[in-house]
C-alpha positions, 0 to 999 in steps of 0.5 A: 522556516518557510519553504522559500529559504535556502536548502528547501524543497516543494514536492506534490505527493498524489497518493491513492488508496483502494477506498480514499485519495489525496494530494499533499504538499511536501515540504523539505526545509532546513532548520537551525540547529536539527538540520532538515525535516521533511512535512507534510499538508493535506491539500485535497481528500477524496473518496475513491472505490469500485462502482458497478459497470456492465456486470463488473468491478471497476474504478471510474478513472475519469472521476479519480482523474478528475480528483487528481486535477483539482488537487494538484489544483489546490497543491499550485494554489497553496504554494502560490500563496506562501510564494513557493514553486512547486517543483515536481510531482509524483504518484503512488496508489494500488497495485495490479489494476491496469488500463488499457489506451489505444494508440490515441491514448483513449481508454478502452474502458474504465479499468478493472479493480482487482476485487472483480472475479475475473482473474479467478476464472483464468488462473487455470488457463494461465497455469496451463501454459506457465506451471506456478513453479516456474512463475516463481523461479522467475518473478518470484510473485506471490500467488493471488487470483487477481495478479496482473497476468491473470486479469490480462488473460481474460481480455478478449483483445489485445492488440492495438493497446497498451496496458498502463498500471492506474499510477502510470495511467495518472502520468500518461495522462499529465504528461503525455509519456507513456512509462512503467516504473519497476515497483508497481511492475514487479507485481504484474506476475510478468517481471524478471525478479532477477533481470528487472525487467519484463519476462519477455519469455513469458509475454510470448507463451501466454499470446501477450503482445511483446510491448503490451506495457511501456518500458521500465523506469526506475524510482526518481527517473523523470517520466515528463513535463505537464503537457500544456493542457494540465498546466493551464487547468492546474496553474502549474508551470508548464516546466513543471516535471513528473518524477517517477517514485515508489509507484507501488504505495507499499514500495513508498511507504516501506522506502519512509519506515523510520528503521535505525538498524537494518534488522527490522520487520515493517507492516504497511497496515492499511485497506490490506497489510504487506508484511515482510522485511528488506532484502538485497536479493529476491528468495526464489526457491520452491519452499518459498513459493509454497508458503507464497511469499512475493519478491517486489522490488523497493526503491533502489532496487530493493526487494520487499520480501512480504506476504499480503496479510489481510487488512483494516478492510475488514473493521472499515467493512464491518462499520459500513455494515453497521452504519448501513443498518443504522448503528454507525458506531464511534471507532475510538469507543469501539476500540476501547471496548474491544481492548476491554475484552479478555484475550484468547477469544475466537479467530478468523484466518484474515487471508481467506478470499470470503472476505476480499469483496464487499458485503456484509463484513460482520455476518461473514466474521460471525459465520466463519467463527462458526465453521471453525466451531466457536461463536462470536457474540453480535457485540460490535466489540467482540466482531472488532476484537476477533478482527485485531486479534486475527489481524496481530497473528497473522502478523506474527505467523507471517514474520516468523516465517519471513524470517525463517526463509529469507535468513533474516532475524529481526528484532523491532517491527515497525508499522506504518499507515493507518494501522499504526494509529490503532493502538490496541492493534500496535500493542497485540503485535507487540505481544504475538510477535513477541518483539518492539513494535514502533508506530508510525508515520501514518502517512508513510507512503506520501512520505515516500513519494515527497523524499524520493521527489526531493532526492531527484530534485537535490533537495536531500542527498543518500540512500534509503539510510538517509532518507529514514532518517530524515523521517526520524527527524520529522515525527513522532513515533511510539513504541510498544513492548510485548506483554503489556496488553496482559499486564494491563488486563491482570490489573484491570482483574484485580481492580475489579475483584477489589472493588467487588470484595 
């Protein structure tokens, strides 16, 4: 069935990762007999990551602004084609990074990424003035060196400029409307936890300006209209609307986990891993604080209840190493050898800032394998192994301590994002946490976007309940049960004591 029909929508998804982009169109049609799906198509891929720049880490924003252009470009394009109209755009990426505009709306300078030290050297000062348990009690963030307030402790100027997060940057500049949408502001460091809104108390002491960032809005307000200019370059109708979304990907990606009971984990495994459980109300209480776990708020005013896990950063860092020396090595044959080695082999701790910059991934693994009094061998497999072992208990340290402080038992795991691709990975979770774990949809986080879009539009009607289950509707999903990654290398055992009698 065609977008064109009755009970269809068009939505255009800009979704931005710390290392690629891409434009999608979102599609929500109405079949005959399975009632609506949602789908998607890539229109546009791009690569995105930080570059050099006066002794820093930045993004080059004009370069990504431009990608986003031609996107939405190829989106207006697509759509023509099938005789559909795009109805409204809407754009997730990263959290924490900022611009700052002057009252022209010019960019002072590319925007910092978070993998720059800056923000360690202020942590300090700001915890000076903020003791970290009263950050806590309020905005209820997990502690990193690279939170918004700490990057915005290192400006020497402020006054004269806004700070935008990089989503409410794209929209500024396709609208002309200056906003800030609560997923992505509550993880500024600056946000009320309770209240949702800004920590007004907290600009003052830290010497911030009072309107530093633009007011809230919420997932599913419009932020505006295309201003003229981005109509014409992009062939969108000039009526053409932006819809604030879960702004924040992980915010999206959680709003599209396919759950069918409210008593589900979820990991959004990507460039890092957020993972948590859904909660009605934020735990802001000392114990919390200690084992750092952050409250952001989800679509309809949720609260993610997570910890940042250490990611596929690590495996995607790992073969650029090797690529780099001249060993590019296949991911789907790296897999199948890793999945070959025995468990219970070396460990790193996949939190450890050693590895948030980039360098050269597996020296760094090998090296901390060794302060821990292991060895690793140089094997690609072993590297790959150590890294999803590590990966799957961090998961499961950090779901059972999620559990145990928010007072929240789980009994299936979801995983969403490119994660869920990695079958060895979904299956060592499954055995470390000791419960189902659930793959899918890899692309969460567009999902998101396009069903909180097409809700706004009147596309789909519900709460996040509804939404779920139109994913459910719309993919494939796989499960895997605990145990079977052992049960799978006892018989490969056996075979191989077989055929060597």
């Amino acid at each position: 069935m065609s977008g064109k029909e009755a009970g269809a929508g068009v939505f255009a998804a800009v979704d931005i990762g710390a290392s690629s982009g891409r434009v999608m169109l979102g599609r929500v049609t109405r079949g005959s007999a399975s009632g609506k799906t949602v789908s998607l198509e890539t229109v546009h891929r791009f690569p995105n990551g930080v570059v050099e720049l006066d002794g820093g880490l930045h993004w080059d924003f004009d370069a990504l602004l431009e990608e986003v252009l031609k996107g939405l470009a190829a989106a207006a394009e697509t759509a023509a084609a099938g005789g559909e109209r795009i109805a409204s755009i809407g754009i997730d990426t990263w959290a924490v990074d900022y611009g700052l505009v002057d009252a022209s709306g010019a960019l002072r300078t590319q925007p910092f990424s978070y993998r720059d030290e800056r923000g360690r050297t202020a942590v300090a000062d700001v915890h000076n003035v903020l003791d970290p348990a009263r950050l806590y009690a309020a905005t209820g963030l997990q502690f990193l060196q690279f939170n918004t307030l700490y990057q915005l402790a290192t400006e020497r100027e402020l006054s004269g400029v806004q700070a935008l997060l990089i989503p409410d940057l794209i929209a500024f500049r396709l609208t002309g409307q200056r906003r800030t949408e609560a997923t992505n502001a509550s993880t500024t460091g600056l946000f009320d936890a309770v209240a949702g809104e800004w920590a007004s108390d907290f600009f003052n002491l830290l010497g911030l300006p009072k309107n530093l960032f633009p007011a809230i809005i919420q997932a599913g307000e419009t932020i505006g209209t295309l201003l003229p200019d981005v109509a014409a370059r992009t062939g969108l109708g000039a009526e053409t609307v932006v819809v604030a979304v879960g702004s924040h990907d992980t915010a999206s990606a959680v709003a599209a986990v396919p759950a069918q009971q409210e008593d589900f984990a979820y990991i959004s495994s990507g460039t890092w891993s957020l993972v948590g459980v859904e909660l009605d109300s934020p735990v802001l209480d000392e114990t919390s604080r200690l084992a750092n776990f952050t409250n952001e708020r989800g679509v309809d005013g949720t609260i993610r209840y997570l910890r940042n896990v250490g990611g596929l950063w690590l495996l995607s860092e790992c073969q650029r190493a090797w690529a780099a020396e001249g060993h590019r090595q296949d991911l789907a044959a790296l897999l199948e050898s890793a999945a070959a080695l025995p468990a219970g082999g070396p460990q790193i701790n996949a939190d450890d800032p050693a590895f948030i910059a980039p360098d050269n991934m597996p020296d760094r693994i090998r090296a901390s394998v060794r302060a821990g009094g292991a060895v690793l061998p140089d094997r690609p497999a072993a590297v790959v192994r150590c890294i999803l072992d590590s990966l799957a208990a961090a998961y499961a340290r950090t779901l059972a301590r999620a559990e145990e402080l928010s007072g929240k038992e789980t009994s299936v795991v979801h995983i969403v994002g490119g994660g869920s691709q990695n079958r060895l990975l979904c299956q060592l979770t499954a055995d470390a946490t000791g419960k189902t774990v659930v793959a899918g949809p890899v692309e969460a986080t567009a999902l998101g976007n396009v069903l909180v879009q097409a809700r706004a539009a009147g596309a789909v009607t519900g709460g996040l309940a509804e939404l779920r289950a139109l994913v459910r509707a719309s993919v494939q999903l796989e499960s895997y049960e605990p145990g079977l990654s052992s049960r799978r290398n006892a018989s490969r055992c056996s075979a191989m004591s077989t055929e060597s009698s």
